[in-house]
C-alpha positions in Angstrom: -86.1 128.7 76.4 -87.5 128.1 72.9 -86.2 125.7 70.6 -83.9 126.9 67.3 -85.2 125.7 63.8 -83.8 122.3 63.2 -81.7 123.1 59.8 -82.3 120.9 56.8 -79.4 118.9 55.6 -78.1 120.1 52.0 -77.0 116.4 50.9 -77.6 112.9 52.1 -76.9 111.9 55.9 -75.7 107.8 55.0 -73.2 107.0 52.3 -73.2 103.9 53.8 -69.7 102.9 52.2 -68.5 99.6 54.0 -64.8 99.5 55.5 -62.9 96.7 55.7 -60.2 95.6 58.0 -57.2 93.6 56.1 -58.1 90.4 57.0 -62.0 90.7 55.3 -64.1 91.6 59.1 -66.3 94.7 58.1 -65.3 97.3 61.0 -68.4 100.3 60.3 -69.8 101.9 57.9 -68.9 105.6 56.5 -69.3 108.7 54.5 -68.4 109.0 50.6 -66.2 112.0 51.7 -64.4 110.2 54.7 -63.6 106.9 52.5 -62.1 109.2 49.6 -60.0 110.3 52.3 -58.9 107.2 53.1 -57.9 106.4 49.3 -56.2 109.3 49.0 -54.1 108.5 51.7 -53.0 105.8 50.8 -54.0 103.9 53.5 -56.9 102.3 52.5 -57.6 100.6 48.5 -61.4 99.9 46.4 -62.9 96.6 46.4 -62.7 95.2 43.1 -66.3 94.7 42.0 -67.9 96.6 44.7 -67.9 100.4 44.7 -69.6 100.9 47.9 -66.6 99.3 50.1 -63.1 99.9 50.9 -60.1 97.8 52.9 -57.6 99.0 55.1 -53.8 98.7 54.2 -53.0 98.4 57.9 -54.0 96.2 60.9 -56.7 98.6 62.8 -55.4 98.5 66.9 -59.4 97.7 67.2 -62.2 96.8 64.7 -64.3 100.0 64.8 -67.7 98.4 65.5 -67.4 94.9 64.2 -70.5 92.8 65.7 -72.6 95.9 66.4 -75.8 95.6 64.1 -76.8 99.5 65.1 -73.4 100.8 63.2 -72.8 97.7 60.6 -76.4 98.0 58.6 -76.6 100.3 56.3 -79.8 103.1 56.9 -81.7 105.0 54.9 -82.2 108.8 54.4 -85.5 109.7 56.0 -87.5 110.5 58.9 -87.1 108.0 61.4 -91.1 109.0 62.1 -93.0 109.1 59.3 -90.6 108.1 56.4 -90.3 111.2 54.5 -87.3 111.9 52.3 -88.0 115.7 51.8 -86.4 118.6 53.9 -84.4 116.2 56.3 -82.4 117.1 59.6 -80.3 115.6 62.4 -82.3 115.3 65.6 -80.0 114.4 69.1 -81.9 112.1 70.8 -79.8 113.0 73.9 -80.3 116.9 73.9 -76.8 118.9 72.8 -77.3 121.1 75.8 -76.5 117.9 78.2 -74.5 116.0 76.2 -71.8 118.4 75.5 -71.1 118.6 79.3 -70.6 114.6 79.1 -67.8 111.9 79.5 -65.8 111.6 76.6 -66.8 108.0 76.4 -70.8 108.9 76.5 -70.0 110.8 73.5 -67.2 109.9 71.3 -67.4 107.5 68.4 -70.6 107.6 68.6 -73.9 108.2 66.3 -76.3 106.3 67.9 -78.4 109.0 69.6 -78.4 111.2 65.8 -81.0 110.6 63.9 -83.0 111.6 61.1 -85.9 113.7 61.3 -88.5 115.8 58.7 -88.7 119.2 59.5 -91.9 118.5 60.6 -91.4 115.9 62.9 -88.4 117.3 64.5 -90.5 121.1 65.8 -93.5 118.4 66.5 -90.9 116.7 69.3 -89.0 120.1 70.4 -92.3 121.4 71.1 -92.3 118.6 73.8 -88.8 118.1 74.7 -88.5 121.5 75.5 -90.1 121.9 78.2 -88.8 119.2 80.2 -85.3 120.4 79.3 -86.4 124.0 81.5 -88.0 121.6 84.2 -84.7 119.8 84.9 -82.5 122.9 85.1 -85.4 124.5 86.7 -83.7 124.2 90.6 -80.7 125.3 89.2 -81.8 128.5 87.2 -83.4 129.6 90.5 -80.6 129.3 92.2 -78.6 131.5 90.2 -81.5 134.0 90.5 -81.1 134.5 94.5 -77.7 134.5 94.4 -77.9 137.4 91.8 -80.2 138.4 94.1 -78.3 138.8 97.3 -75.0 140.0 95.1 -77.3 142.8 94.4 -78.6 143.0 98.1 -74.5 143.3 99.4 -73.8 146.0 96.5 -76.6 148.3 97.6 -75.3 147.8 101.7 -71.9 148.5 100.2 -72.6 152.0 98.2 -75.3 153.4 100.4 -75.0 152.4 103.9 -74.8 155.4 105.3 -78.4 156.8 103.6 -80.2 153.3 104.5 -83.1 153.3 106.7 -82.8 151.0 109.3 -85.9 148.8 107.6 -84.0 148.7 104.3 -81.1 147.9 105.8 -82.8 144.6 107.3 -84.7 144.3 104.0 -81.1 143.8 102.4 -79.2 142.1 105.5 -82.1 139.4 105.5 -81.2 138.6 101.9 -77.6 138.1 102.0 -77.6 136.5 105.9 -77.4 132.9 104.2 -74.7 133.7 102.0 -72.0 135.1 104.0 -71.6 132.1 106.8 -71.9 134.4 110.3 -68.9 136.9 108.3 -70.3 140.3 108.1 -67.1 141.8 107.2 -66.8 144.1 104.5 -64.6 141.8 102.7 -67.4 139.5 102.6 -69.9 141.8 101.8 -67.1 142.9 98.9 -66.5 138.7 97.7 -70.5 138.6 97.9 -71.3 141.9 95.8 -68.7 140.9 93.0 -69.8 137.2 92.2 -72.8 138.8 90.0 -70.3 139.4 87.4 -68.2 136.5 87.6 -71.4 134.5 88.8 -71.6 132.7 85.6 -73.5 129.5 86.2 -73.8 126.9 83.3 -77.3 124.9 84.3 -77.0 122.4 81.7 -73.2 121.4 82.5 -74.4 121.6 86.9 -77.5 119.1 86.1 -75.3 117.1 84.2 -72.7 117.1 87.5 -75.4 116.3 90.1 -76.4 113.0 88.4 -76.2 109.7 89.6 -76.6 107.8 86.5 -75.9 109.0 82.8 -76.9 105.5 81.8 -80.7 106.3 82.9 -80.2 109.8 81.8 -79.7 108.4 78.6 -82.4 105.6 78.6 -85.1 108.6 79.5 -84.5 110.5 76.8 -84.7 107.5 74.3 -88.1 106.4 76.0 -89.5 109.6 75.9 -88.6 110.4 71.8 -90.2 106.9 71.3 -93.4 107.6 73.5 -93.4 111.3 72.2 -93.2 110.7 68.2 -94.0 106.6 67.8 -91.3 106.5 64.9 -91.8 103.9 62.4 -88.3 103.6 60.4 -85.9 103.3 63.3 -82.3 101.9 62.2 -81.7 98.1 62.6 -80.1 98.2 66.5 -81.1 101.4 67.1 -82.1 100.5 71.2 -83.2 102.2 73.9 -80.4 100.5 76.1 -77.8 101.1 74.6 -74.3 101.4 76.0 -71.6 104.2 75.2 -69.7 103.1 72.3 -66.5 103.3 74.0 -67.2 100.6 76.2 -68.8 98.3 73.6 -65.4 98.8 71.8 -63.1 98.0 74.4 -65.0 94.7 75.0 -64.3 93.9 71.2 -60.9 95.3 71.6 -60.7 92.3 74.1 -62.1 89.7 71.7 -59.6 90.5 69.2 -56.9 90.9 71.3 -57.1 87.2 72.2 
């Protein structure tokens, strides 16, 4: 597996326009675009005197990330690493490939685990990440190969019994033996023969199944982007412990409920 070309951003990542809940309590911060579409809605008015901020119309059912320094202080466009400005990209500290196959609340309403990189930096740490991305899905990828291997091994029993030599034959029956449970039958040769093609094994989404702890999961990949590049300009919160944002918003929900 080699790693894609990180794509460079065409405008700035942070607007860092401040959103307001009715009653004054700053809720998160967002993009130019996302705040315009709260104006135009007609849910949300300017500040008078303060162009980067907005306030709600409504009473929020929770207060977005209120208390969380990570999403409430505004960052800056550049590499997280070295500080550059030029040819920036988004860099998922928790790789796409495992996060997709996630929890919802690992993974929604939250930016956390995006951050800025240089081009540079960011094919500088893939270089790295990627091979310990193939060494966790290692066991799995090999797994699919013998099964595609005895699939075939049943297929070729199937089609050519009759011309088999009886050392072939064994050749094949020794590959497929710990497949098909003590059944010999032809339907099971048939099942076994026909899961090639629908044999479609995702290895990211199966590592992701067969762990015990996303939290850890997490926490290695933040150590190992810190020990890997050293960055230098990490956001204000930005922590290797962090908990899904979900969570942390439920707490608050809590909090404000009372």
């Amino acid at each position: 597996m080699s790693h894609t070309n990180p794509q460079t951003l065409e405008r700035k990542h942070y607007d860092n326009i401040k959103v307001f809940s009715p009653d004054d309590i700053l809720m998160f911060l967002t993009s130019r675009r996302k705040a315009n579409w709260y104006l135009k809605k007609g849910i949300a008015e300017d500040i008078i005197g303060d162009a980067s901020s907005i306030k709600l119309k409504f009473k929020p059912n929770q207060l977005g990330h209120h208390g969380d320094d990570f999403y409430l202080n505004e960052k800056d466009n550049i590499c997280v690493c070295c500080g550059s400005s030029c040819e920036l990209t988004r860099h998922h500290v928790i790789p796409k490939c495992f996060s997709r196959y996630m929890p919802a609340k690992y993974t929604k309403h939250s930016s956390h685990d995006v951050l800025l990189l240089c081009r540079v930096c960011h094919e500088k740490y893939e270089d790295s990440a990627t091979a310990i991305k193939m060494q966790m899905i290692e066991p799995f990828a090999q797994n699919y190969s013998e099964v595609r291997k005895a699939s075939s091994a049943a297929r070729a029993i199937l089609n050519n019994y009759d011309n088999l030599s009886f050392e072939r034959f064994q050749h094949y029956f020794h590959i497929i033996e710990n497949y098909l449970d003590n059944d010999f039958s032809q339907e099971a040769l048939r099942n076994l023969a026909n899961i090639n093609s629908g044999y479609q094994k995702n290895w990211w989404a199966e590592y992701i199944a067969n762990l015990e702890n996303l939290d850890e999961f997490n926490k290695f990949w933040r150590s190992h982007f810190i020990e890997t590049l050293k960055p230098k300009y990490l956001p204000h919160g930005w922590s290797v412990d962090r908990l899904p944002s979900l969570i942390l918003a439920e707490q608050k929900q809590e909090e404000y409920s009372l």
